[in-house]
N, C-alpha and C positions, 0 to 999 in steps of 0.2 A: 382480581390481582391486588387485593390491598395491601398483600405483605411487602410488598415491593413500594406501594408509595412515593412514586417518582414525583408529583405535582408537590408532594410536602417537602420531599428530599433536596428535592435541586428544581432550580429557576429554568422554568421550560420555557420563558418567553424571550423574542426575539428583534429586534428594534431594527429595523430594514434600513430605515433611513440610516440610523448610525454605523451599518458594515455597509452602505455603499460609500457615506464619508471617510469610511477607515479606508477602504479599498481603493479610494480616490488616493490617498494619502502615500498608499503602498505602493500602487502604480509610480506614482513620482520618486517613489526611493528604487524599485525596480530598474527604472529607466534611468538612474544616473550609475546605476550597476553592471550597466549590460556589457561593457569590456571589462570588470572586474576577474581575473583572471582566476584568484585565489578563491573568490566566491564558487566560480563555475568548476573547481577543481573538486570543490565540496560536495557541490550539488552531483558530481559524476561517484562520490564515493557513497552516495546515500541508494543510487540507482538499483531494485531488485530489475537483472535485467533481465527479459519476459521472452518465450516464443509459445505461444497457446494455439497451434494452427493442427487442423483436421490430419495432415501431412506427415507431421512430424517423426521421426522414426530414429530406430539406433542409430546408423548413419550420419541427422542432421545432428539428433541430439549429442553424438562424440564430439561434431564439431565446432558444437555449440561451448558446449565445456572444454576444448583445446583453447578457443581462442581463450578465455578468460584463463586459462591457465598461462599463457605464453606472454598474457598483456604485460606483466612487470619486467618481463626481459623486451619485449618489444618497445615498450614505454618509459623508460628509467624515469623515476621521479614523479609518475604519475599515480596515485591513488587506485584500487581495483575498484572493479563495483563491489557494494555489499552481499547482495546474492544472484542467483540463476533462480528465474522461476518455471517451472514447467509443470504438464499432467502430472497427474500419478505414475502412468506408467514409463514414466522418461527417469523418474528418478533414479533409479537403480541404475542406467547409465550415467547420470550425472554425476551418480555417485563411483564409480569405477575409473570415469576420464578427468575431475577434478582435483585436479593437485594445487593451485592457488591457496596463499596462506590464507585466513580470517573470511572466506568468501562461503556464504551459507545457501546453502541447498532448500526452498523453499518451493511447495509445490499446493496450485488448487484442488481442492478436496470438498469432502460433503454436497456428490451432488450440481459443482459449479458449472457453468453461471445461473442454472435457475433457481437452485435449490428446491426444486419439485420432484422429491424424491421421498420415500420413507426415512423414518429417523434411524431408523436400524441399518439403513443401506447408510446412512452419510456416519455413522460412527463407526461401521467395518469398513468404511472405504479411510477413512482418518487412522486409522488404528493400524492398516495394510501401508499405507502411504509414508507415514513415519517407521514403520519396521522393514519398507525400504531405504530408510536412510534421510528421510526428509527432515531438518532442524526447526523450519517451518510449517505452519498448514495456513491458507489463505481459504477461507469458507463466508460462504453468504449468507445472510440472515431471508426467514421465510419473507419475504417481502408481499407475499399473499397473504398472508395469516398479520405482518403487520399492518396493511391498509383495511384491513376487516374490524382493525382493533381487537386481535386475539393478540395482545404483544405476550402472553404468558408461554405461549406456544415459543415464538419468538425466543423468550430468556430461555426457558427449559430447553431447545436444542441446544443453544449456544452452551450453555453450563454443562450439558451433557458432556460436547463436543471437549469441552480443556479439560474435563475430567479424564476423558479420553488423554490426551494432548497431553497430562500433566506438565512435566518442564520443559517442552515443547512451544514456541511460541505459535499460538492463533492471532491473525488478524483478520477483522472481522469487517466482512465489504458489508455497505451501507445501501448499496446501489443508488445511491443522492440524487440520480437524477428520474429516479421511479419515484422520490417521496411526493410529496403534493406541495409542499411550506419546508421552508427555514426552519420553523421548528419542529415540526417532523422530523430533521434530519437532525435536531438538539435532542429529542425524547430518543431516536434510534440510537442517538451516540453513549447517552447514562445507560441505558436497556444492555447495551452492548458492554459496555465496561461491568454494571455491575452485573452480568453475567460470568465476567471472569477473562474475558478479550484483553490482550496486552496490545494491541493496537486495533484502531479504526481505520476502516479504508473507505475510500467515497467512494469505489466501482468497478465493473468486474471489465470493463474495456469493452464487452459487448451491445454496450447502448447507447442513447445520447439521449442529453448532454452526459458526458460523464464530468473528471474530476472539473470545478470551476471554483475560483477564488471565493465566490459564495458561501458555498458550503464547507468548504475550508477553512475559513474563519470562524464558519459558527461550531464544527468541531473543536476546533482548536480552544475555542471559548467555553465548550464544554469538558477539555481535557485539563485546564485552568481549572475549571470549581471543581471538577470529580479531585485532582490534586489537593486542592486546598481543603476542603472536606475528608478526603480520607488518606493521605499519604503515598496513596499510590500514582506512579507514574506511568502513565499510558503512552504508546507511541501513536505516530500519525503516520497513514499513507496516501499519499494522492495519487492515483493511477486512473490510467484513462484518457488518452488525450494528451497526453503531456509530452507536447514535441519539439518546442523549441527553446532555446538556452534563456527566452523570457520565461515562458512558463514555468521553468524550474526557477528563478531567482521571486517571482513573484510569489512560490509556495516558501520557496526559503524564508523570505521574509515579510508573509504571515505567521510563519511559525517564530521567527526569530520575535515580533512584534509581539505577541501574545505569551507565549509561553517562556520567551529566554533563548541563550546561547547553549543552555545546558542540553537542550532537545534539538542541538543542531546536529547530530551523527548518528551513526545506523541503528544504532541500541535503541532511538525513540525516534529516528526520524529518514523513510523511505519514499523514492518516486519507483514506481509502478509503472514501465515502459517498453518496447523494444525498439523504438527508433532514436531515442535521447542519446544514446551513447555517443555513437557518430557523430550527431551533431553538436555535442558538448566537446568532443575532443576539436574537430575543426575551428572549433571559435573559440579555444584553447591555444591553438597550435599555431593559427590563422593560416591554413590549408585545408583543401576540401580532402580528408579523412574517412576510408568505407572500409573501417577492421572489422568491425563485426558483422558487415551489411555482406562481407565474403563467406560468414556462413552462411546457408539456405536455408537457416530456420528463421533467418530477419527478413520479414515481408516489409521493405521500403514501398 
């Protein structure tokens, strides 16, 4: 893999001690945030919101896309979410029952969550999935093939996959907390980008630990030099775990810390969840809040 040259390219090393002093640091601007109203209004407009369950069916999924469509009459004033994420095969209703202005249809593909599939089956399933309608594809990198150090294997799907995808957004899960190292999860974040991913994601929600301030930081640190080196702006996703109105204000601002204000909104910057909702509106509203948890594809 030398044409790739990630060790010469960008700084794979990672300084533990100094992201747990940052993260020390973030914690205390978190916690003076946490009745910030305007912050959490943010944080609910950045939310892909999620139902990935064995269950799922035309049914849940209508009503899963009613509610978001009825949110801005139910809600005056309040921001929608950025998208609905679901299978492949939910899309096509998602796409028939969504009427919501700017709210994008994003669905996992290639294979998810193992990615232990042929490359041929995860570029027809990518390729079928957006010609249902999907704006988005959410796909996992070989995470077998990268801890073997076959990372060529690795780029070559991914590059496949957006060539697929063309102006389609891919983001691409990292599964962060299968890697071994912090910098592991800096080498899978260049690897990913420069294979052609408009955002990274730390995790498919199927494992643990998934998304954590940790490796959060050390993306976002990588999304910082892959920027500055080459012009391009990558977004970030933290999914996985992300359930309470802290955990979102503390990915807000790592990202806000690192990268800017200018990556504070959907274009670059998503949470990955199906329980946030509810509980960002509640401590919004300061009422206990259960709109989306009335559909039956929110497993609370």
């Amino acid at each position: 893999m030398e044409e790739l040259s990630f060790e010469e390219k960008f700084n794979l090393d990672v300084d533990e001690l100094q992201v747990k002093k940052a993260l020390n640091q973030i914690a205390d601007i978190a916690n003076a945030r946490k009745n910030d109203v305007e912050i959490l209004k943010k944080c609910f407009s950045i939310i892909d919101l999620t139902t990935l369950h064995t269950t799922d069916n035309y049914k849940t999924g209508k009503q899963f896309a009613d509610r978001v469509s009825k949110f801005p009459s139910d809600f005056p004033g309040m921001p929608n979410v950025a998208a609905i994420c679901v299978y492949p095969s939910l899309v096509p209703v998602i796409k028939e029952n969504l009427t919501a202005d700017n709210v994008k249809i994003a669905s996992v593909s290639a294979g998810f969550p193992s990615s232990q599939t042929f490359i041929d089956i995860k570029l027809s399933e990518c390729q079928m999935t957006i010609e249902e309608g999907a704006d988005e594809i959410d796909v996992v990198i070989s995470v077998g093939s990268f801890l073997e150090g076959d990372y060529y294997t690795v780029f070559s799907e991914l590059q496949q996959i957006k060539e697929v995808a063309d102006d389609k957004q891919v983001k691409v899960i990292l599964e962060t907390g299968a890697l071994p190292s912090l910098s592991d999860i800096k080498l899978a974040s260049f690897l990913a980008m420069e294979a052609g991913a408009d955002f990274i994601k730390t995790s498919t929600g199927k494992m643990e630990p998934a998304a954590t301030p940790e490796a959060v930081y050390v993306m976002c640190e990588a999304i910082k030099e892959y920027y500055e080196k080459t012009g391009k702006k990558i977004g970030i996703k933290p999914a996985g775990g992300v359930s309470t109105s802290y955990d979102a204000i503390v990915f807000y601002s790592i990202v806000e810390k690192i990268l800017g204000q200018e990556w504070l909104y959907p274009k670059l910057f998503r949470l990955g969840t199906s329980r946030l909702a509810d509980i960002l509106l509640s401590d919004i509203l300061g009422k206990e809040i259960k709109y989306f948890s009335q559909s039956s594809t929110a497993k609370y």
